[in-house]
Phi, psi and omega in degrees: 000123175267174214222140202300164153280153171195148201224137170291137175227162147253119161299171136221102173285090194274132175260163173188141176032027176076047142205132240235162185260145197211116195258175166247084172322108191285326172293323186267352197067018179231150186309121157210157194259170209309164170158183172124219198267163176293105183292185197296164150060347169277124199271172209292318193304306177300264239311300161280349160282337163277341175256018151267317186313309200285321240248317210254319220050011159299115176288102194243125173289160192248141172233004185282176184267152183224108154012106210249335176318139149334151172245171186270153177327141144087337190239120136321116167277130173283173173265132177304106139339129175284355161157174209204126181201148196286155189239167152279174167199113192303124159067021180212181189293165153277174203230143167262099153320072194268108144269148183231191177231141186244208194198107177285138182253047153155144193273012168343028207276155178217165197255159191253071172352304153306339195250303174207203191239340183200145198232142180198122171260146205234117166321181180298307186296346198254327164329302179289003171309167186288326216264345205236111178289180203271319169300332163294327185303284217321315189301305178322298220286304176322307200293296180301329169324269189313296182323316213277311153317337181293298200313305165311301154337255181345285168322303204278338190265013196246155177284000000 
């Protein structure tokens, strides 16, 4: 039995102000946040943040979590993917998926032609719309979640 092809991507579910972005994917037609693959020598935290930049032109933070221990000579701690999942893709390899979740320092989006057709940020409540699959609403909302708690963190930890 041979074993499908598959290729590593990175996601970014960008939050900015409790609403997360959602483009319109010109190959597939469907609402998704920024993304794709990871090039050669490239780590997936470089990865998603240049395909959310290109994708966007948004400048965005990674919220995933990092290691907070020291690492030993010689190893780097990565940021941790908010979870990781194979997607099928009509006519194409499957994708191992590292999603993470960020944070936009504006909500500034601009659409990237070759990439998708129409750009939209969308609430929690906006999420449940038809046009938005159920893995996505669901992550989004996760994505909104998270980003609102960091915010809170952040806050309460500042003097």
């Amino acid at each position: 039995m041979t074993r499908p092809q598959r290729h590593f991507v990175a996601t970014g579910y960008v939050v900015h102000r409790g609403r997360t972005l959602l483009l319109l994917h010109k190959k597939l037609g469907l609402w998704l946040p920024p993304g794709g693959h990871i090039d050669e020598g490239e780590l997936p935290e470089e990865a998603v943040l240049r395909e959310i930049r290109e994708e966007t032109g948004l400048e965005a933070e990674l919220l995933s979590p990092l290691r907070p221990r020291p690492a030993a000579a010689g190893v780097r701690y990565l940021r941790s993917p908010n979870h990781v999942q194979l997607e099928d893709i009509p006519n194409h390899p499957q994708h191992i998926d590292l999603i993470y979740f960020c944070r936009a320092f504006s909500d500034r989006a601009v659409i990237a032609p070759a990439e998708h057709h129409a750009l939209r940020w969308h609430s929690a409540r906006e999420l449940a719309a038809p046009h938005v699959r159920d893995e996505v609403r669901d992550t989004g909302r996760l994505a909104i979640r998270f980003a609102a708690r960091a915010e809170r963190r952040e806050s309460s930890a500042k003097p």
